[in-house]
C-alpha positions as CSV (number, residue, x, y, z in Angstrom):
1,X,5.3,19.2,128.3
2,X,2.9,22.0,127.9
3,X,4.6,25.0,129.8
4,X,1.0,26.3,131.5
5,X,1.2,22.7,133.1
6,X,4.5,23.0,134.1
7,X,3.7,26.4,135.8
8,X,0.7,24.9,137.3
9,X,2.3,21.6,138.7
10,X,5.3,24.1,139.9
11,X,3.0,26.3,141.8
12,X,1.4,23.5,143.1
13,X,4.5,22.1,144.7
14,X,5.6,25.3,145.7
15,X,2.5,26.0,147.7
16,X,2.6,22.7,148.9
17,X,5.7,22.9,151.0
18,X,7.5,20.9,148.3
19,X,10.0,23.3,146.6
20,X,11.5,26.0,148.9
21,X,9.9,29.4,148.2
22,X,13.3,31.3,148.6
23,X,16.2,32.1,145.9
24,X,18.5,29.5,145.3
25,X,22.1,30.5,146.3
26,X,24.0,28.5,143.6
27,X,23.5,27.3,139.8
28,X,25.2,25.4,137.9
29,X,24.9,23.3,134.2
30,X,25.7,20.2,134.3
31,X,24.9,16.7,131.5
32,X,21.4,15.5,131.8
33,X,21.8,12.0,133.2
34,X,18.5,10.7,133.6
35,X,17.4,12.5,136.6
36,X,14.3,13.7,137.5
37,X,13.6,17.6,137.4
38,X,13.2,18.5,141.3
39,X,10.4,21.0,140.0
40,X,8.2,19.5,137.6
41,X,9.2,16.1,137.6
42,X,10.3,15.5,134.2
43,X,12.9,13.7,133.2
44,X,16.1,15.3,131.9
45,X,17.7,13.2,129.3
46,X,20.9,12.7,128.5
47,X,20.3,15.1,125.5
48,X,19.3,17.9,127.6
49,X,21.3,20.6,129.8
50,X,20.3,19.8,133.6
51,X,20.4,23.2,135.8
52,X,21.3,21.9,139.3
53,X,20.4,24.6,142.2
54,X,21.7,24.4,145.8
55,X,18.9,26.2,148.0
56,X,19.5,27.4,151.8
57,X,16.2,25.6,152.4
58,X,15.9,22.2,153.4
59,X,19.6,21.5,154.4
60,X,21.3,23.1,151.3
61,X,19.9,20.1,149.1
62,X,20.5,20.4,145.4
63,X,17.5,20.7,142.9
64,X,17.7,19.9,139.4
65,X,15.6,21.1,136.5
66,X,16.1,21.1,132.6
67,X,17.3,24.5,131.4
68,X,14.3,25.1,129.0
69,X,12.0,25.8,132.0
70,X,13.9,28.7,133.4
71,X,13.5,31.5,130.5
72,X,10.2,30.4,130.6
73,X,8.6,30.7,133.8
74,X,8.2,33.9,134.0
């Protein structure tokens, strides 16, 4: 996926109430299993490294998203 529509489908979300606007107080790696990336909507393969967040925002729900998008979001 193109990373300017990843940050633009991102913001989006954000701005839409979707993804919590705070930090995220824990993140962990974990095997890509087929779920869907909580910020882009993706899916991370079983090939990939998942990134799972826990955010104090919307009952401490986890979030995944693949790795590759987190150097690159600048």
């Amino acid at each position: 996926m193109d990373l300017d529509v990843v940050r633009f489908v991102i913001r989006r979300r954000v701005e839409g109430g979707l993804l919590p606007h705070g930090r995220m107080m824990k993140v962990q790696d974990a095997p890509g299993g087929g779920q869907m990336c909580d910020a882009c909507g993706a899916n991370i393969t079983s090939d990939q490294i998942a990134m799972v967040g826990t955010t104090l925002e919307g009952g401490r729900r986890t979030r995944p998203f693949p790795r590759p998008l987190l150097p690159d979001l600048g």
